[in-house]
SERO-4910 file (N, C-alpha, C, O; in steps of 0.05 Angstrom, whole numbers):
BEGIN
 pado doro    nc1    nc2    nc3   cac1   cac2   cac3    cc1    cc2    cc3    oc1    oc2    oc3
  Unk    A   -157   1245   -532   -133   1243   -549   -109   1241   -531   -101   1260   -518
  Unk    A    -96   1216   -532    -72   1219   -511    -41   1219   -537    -30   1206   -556
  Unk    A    -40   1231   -529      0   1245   -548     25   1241   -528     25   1250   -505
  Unk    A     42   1230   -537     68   1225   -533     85   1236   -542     84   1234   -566
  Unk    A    108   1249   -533    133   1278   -542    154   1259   -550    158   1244   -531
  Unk    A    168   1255   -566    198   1256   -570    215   1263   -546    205   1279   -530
  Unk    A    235   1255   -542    269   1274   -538    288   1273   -552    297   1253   -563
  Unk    A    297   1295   -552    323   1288   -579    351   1298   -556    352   1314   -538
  Unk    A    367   1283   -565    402   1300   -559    403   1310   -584    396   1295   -603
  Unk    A    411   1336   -589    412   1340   -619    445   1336   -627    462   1341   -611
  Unk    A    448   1327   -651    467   1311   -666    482   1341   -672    505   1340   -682
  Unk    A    469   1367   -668    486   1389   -687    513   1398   -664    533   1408   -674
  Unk    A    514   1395   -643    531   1404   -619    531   1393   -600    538   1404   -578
  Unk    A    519   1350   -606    531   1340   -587    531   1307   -610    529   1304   -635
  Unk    A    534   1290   -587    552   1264   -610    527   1239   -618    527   1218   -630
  Unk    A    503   1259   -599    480   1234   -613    451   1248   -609    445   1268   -596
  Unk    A    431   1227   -629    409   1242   -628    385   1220   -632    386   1204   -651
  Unk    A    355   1218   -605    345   1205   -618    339   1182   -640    345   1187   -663
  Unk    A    331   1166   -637    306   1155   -662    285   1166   -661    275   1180   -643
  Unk    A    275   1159   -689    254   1174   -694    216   1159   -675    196   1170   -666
  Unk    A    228   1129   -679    219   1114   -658    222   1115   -625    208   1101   -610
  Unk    A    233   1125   -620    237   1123   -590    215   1143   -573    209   1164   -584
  Unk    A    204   1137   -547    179   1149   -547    193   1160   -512    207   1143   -500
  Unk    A    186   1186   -500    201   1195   -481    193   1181   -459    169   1174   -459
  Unk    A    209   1172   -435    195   1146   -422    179   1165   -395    168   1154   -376
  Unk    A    181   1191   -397    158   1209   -378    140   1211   -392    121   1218   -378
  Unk    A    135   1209   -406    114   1219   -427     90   1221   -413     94   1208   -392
  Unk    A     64   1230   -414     40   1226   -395     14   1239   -425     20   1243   -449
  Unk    A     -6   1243   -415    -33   1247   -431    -32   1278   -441    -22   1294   -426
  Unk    A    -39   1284   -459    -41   1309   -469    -80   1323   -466   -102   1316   -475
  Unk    A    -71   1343   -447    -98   1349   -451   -114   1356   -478    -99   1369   -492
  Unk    A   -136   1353   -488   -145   1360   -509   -153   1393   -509   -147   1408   -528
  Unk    A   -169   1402   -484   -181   1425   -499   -158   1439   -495   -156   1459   -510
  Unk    A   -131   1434   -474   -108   1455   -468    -95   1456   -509    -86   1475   -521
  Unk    A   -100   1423   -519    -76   1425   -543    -95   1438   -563    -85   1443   -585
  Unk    A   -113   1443   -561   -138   1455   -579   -131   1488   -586   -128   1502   -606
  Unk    A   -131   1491   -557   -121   1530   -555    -95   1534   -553    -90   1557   -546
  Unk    A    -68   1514   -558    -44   1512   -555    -46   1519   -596    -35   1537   -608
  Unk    A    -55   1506   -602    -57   1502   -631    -65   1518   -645    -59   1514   -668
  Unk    A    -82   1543   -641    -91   1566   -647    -70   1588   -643    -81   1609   -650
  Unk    A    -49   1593   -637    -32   1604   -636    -14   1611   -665    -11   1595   -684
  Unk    A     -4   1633   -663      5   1634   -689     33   1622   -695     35   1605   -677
  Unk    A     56   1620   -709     78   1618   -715     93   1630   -697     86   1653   -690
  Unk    A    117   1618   -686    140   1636   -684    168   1620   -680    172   1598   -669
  Unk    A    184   1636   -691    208   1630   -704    220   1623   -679    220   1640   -662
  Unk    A    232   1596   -673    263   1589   -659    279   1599   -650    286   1601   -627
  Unk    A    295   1615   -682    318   1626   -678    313   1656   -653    331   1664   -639
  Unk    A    294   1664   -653    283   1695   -636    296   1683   -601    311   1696   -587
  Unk    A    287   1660   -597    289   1648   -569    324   1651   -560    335   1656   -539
  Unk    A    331   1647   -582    365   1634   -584    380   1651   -560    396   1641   -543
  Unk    A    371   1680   -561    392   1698   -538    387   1706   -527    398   1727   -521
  Unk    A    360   1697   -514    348   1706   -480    361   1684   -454    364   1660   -456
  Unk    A    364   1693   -441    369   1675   -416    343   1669   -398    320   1672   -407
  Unk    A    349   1660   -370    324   1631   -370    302   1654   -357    278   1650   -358
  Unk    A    314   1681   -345    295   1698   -333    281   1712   -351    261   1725   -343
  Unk    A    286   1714   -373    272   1718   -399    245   1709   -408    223   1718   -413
  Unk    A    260   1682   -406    233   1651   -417    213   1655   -393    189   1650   -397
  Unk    A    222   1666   -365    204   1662   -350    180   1682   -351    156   1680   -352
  Unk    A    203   1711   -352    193   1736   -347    159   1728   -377    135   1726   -371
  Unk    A    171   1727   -402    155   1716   -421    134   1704   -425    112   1713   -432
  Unk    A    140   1674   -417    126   1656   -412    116   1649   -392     93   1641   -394
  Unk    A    125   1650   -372    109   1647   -337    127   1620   -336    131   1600   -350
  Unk    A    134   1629   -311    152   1605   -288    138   1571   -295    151   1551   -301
  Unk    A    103   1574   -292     97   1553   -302     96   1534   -322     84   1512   -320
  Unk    A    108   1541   -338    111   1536   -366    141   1532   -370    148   1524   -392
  Unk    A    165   1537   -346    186   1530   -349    194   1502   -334    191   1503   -309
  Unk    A    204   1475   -346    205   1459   -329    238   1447   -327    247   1434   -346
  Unk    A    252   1451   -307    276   1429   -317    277   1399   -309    272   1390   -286
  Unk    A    285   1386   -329    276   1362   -344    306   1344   -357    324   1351   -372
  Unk    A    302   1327   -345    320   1299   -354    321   1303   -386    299   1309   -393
  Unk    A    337   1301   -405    331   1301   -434    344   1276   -445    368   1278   -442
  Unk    A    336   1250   -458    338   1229   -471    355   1238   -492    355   1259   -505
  Unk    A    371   1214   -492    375   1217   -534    382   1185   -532    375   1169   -515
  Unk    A    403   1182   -560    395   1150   -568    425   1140   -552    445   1152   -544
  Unk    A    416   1108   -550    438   1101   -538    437   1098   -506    456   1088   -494
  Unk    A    413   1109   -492    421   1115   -473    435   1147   -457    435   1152   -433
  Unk    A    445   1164   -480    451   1182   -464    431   1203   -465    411   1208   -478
  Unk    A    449   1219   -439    428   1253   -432    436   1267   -423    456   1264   -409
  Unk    A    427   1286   -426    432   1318   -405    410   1326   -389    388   1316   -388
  Unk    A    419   1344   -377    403   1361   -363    388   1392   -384    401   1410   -393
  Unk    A    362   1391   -385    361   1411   -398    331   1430   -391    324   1429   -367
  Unk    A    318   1444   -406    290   1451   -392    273   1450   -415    282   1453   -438
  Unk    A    245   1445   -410    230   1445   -428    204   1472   -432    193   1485   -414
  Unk    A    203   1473   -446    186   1496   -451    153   1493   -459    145   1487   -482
  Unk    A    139   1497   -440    111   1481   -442    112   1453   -450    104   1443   -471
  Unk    A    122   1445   -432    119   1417   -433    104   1397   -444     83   1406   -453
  Unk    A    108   1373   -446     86   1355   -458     64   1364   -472     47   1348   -477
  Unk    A     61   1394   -480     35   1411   -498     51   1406   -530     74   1400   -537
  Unk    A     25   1411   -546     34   1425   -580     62   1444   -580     74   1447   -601
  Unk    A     71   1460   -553     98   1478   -560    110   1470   -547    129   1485   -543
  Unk    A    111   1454   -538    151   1447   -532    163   1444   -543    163   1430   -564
  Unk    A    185   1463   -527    213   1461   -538    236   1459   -517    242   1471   -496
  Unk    A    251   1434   -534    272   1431   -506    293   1447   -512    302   1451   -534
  Unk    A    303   1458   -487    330   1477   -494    350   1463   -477    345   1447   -459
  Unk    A    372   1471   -486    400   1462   -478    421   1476   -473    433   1486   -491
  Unk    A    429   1478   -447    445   1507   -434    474   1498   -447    482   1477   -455
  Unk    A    487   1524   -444    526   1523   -441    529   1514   -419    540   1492   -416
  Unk    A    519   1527   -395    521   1523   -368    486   1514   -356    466   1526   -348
  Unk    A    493   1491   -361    476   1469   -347    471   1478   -317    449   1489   -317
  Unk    A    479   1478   -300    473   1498   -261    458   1514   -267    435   1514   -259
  Unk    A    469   1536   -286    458   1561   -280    445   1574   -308    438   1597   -312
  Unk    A    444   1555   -322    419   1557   -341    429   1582   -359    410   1597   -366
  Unk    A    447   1586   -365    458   1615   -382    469   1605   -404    486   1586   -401
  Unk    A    463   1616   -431    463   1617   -454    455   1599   -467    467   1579   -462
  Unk    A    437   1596   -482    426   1567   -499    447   1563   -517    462   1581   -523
  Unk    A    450   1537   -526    459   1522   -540    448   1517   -561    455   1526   -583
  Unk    A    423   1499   -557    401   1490   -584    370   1494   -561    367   1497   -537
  Unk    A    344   1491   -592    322   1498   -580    314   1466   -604    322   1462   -627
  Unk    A    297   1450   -587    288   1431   -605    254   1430   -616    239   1442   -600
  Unk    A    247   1424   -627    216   1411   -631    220   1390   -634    241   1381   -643
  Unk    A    195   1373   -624    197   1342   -635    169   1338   -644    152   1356   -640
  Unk    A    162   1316   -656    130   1306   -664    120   1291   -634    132   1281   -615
  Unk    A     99   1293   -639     85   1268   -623     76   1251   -631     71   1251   -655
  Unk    A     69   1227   -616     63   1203   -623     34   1202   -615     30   1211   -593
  Unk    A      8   1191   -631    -15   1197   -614    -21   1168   -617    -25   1156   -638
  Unk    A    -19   1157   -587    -18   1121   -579    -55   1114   -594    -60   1090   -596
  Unk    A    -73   1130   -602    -97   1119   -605    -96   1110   -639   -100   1087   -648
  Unk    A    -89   1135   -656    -89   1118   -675    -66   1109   -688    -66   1105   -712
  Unk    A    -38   1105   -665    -12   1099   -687     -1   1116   -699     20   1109   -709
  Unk    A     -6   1133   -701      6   1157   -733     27   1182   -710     29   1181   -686
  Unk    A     37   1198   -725     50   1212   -707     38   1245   -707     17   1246   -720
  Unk    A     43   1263   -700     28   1293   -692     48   1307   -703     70   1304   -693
  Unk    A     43   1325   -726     62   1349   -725     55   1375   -711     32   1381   -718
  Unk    A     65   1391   -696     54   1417   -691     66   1435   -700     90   1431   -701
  Unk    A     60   1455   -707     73   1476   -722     83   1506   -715     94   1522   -730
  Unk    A     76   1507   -691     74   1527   -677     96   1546   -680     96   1570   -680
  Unk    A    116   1525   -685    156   1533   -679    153   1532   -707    137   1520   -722
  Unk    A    173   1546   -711    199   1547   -744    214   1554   -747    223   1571   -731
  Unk    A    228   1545   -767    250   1552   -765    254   1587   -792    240   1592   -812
  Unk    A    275   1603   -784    272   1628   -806    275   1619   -832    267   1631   -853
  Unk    A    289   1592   -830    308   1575   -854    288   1569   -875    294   1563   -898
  Unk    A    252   1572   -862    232   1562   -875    227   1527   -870    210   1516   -883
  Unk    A    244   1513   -850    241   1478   -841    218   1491   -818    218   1511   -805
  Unk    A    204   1474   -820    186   1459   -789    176   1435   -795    179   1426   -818
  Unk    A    160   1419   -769    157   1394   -766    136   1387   -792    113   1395   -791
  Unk    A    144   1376   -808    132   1362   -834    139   1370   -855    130   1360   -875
  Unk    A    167   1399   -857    182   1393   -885    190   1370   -897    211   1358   -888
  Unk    A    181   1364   -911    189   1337   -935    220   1341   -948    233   1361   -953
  Unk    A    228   1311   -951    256   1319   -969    250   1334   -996    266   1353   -998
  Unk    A    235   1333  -1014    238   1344  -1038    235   1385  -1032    240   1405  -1047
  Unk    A    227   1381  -1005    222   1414   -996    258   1421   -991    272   1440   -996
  Unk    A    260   1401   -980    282   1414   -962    310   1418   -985    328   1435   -984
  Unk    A    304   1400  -1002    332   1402  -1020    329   1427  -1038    348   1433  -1053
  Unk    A    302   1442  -1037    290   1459  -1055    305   1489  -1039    317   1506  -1052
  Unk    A    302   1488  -1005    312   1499   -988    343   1504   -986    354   1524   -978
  Unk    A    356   1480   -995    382   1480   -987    392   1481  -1012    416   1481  -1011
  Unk    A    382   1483  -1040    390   1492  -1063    404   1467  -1071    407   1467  -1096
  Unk    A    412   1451  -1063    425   1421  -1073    421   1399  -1057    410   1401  -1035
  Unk    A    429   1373  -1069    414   1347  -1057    443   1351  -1020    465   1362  -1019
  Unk    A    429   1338  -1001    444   1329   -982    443   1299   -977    433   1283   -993
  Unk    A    456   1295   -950    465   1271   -940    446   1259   -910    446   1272   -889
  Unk    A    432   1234   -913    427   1232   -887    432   1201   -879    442   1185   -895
  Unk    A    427   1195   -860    424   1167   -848    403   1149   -851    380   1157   -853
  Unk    A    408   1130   -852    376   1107   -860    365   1108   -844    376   1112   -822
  Unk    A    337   1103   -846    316   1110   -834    314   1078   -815    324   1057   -824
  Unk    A    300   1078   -789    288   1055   -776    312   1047   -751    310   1025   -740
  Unk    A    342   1069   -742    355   1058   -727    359   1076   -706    345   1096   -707
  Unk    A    374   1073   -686    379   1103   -664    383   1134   -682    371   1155   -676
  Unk    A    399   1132   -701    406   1161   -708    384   1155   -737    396   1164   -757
  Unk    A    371   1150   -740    354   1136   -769    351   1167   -772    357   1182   -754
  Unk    A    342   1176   -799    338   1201   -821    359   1222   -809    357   1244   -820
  Unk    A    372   1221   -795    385   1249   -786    401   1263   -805    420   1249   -812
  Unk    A    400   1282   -814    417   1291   -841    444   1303   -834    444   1325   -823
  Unk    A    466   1292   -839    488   1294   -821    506   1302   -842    530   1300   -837
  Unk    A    496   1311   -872    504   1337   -890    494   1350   -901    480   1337   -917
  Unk    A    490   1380   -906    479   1386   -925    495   1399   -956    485   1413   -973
  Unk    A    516   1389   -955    528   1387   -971    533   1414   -984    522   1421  -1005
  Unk    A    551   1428   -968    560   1457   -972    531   1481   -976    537   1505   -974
  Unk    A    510   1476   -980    482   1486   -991    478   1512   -971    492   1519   -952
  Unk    A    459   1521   -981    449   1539   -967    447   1542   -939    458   1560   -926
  Unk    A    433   1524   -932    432   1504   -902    457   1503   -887    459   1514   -866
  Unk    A    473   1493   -895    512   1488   -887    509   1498   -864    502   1486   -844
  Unk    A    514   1528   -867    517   1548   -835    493   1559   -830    490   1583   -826
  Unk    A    478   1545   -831    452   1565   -818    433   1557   -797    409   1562   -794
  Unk    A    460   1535   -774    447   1533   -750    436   1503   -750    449   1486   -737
  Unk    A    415   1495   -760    388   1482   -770    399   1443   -780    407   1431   -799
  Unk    A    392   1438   -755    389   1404   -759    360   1387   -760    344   1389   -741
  Unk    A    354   1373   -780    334   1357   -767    339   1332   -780    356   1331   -798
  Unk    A    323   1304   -769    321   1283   -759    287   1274   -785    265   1283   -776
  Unk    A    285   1262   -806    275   1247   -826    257   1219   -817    266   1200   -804
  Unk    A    227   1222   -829    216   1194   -822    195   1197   -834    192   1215   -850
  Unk    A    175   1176   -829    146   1181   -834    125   1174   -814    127   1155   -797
  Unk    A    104   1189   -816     79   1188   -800     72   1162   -791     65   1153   -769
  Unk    A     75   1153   -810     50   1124   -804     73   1103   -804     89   1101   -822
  Unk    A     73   1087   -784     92   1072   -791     83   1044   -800    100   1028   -808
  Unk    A     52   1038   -798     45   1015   -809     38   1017   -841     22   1005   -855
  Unk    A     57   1036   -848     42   1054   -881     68   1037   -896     57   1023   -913
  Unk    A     97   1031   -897    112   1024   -903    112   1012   -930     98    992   -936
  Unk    A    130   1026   -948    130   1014   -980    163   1003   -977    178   1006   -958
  Unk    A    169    987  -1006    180    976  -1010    208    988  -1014    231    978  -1014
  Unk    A    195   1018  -1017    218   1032  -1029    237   1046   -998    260   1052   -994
  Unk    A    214   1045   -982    222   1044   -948    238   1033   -938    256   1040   -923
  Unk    A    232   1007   -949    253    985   -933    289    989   -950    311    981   -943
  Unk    A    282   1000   -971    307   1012   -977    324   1031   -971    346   1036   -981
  Unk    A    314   1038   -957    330   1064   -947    332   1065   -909    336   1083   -892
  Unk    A    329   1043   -908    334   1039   -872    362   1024   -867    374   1008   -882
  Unk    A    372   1033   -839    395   1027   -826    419   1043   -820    421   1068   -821
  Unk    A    445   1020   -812    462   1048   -813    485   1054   -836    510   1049   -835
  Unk    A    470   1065   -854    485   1066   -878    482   1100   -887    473   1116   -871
  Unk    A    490   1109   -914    486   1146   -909    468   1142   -947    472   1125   -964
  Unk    A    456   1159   -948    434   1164   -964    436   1187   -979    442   1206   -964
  Unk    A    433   1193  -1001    433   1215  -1020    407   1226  -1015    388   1213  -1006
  Unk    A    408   1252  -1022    370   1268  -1022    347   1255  -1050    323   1250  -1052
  Unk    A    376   1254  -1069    366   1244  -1098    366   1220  -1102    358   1214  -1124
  Unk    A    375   1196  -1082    366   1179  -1084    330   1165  -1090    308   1170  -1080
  Unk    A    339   1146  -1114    312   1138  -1124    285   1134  -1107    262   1138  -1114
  Unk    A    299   1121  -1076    278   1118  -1067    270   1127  -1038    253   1119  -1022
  Unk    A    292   1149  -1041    288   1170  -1019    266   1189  -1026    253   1202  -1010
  Unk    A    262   1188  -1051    249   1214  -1065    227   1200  -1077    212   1214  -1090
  Unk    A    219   1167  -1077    183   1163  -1070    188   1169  -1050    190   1193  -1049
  Unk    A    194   1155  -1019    183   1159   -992    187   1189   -987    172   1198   -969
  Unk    A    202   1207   -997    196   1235   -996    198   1237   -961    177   1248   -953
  Unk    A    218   1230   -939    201   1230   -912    203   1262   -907    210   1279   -924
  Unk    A    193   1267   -875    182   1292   -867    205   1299   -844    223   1283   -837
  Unk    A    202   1322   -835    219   1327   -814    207   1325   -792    185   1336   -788
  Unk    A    220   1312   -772    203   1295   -751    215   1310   -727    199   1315   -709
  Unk    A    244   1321   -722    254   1332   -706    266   1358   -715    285   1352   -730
  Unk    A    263   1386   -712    276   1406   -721    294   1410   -692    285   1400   -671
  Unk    A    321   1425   -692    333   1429   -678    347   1459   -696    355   1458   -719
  Unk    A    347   1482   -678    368   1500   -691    387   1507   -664    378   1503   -642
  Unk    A    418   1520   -669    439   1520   -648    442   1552   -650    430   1559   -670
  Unk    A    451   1569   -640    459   1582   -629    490   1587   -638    507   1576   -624
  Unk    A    501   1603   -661    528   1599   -675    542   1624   -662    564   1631   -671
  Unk    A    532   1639   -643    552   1661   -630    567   1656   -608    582   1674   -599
***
């Protein structure tokens, strides 16, 4: 099984973020039996990571498992940031205040993978968010979450599904960005092609709500 990671710049505390298409250009093979026992692991929440510093992640996680790492987003731009078990089912990219010296996170990301054999994309679930989002909340979940319809971007361009309101809701201040799509991209309905580009999108739109998409990138920030 070979899998491919995302990168995101996240859109919540900087000025761009991924496509949902864009595939990380390090990317390399995912071991299987490593993503097997990566996957057996239970849940754990994002937000917990938010106010350890990097001797923390290490002390925690082991030095090995800490990598610093070039981070993509759309457009061309990037930062410097570190990833957290890398290229496995749990990564997560983090993003310092102070980039040198690696003190105070900013945001903690998940992204999907891409698995090049059969086309379709990978959610892992490992991460969540407290908000109740992880990688494959659906819009009809999320507006259920955020207590009213929000705002996102059309799907299929650099910033494609990114929800860039949630329209005063529950959600508003509670950190928590993610980035809208679907699995399969050779699956495409009619009602798809309606809702792509760079234009901005209601939750209740008619045909936001057949394609129903999933959350493809979670990102939460760090509001202290």
């Amino acid at each position: 099984m070979k899998i491919i990671y995302f990168c995101i710049l996240t859109s919540l505390l900087f000025a761009c973020q991924t496509n949902q298409n864009e595939i990380s250009d390090n990317a390399d093979s995912l071991d299987t039996k490593t993503s097997d026992t990566l996957l057996k692991s239970e849940t754990v929440y994002l937000e917990d990571l938010l106010n350890i510093e990097e001797d923390e992640l290490i002390k925690r996680y082991g030095k090995e498992n800490i990598t610093l790492d070039t981070i993509w987003g759309a457009e061309g731009m990037f930062y410097m940031g570190t990833k957290l078990f890398a290229k496995t089912p749990k990564e997560v990219i983090i993003s310092w205040s102070d980039t040198l010296y690696h003190s105070k996170i900013v945001t903690l990301t998940v992204n999907s993978g891409y698995n090049i054999e059969t086309g379709e994309l990978e959610l892992y679930n490992y991460w969540k968010s407290k908000t109740g989002i992880s990688l494959g909340t659906n819009l009809k979940e999320l507006v259920k979450l955020n207590g009213r319809d929000f705002k996102f971007y059309g799907l299929g361009w650099d910033y494609g599904g990114e929800v860039n309101s949630w329209n005063e809701g529950k959600l508003d201040k509670a950190g928590v960005a993610v980035t809208l799509g679907t699995v399969n991209f050779d699956n495409q309905t009619a009602a798809y092609n309606k809702i792509v580009g760079d234009q901005e999108f209601s939750s209740s739109n008619t045909n936001a709500v057949k394609v129903n998409p999933i959350v493809l990138v979670l990102t939460v920030a760090n509001l202290k």
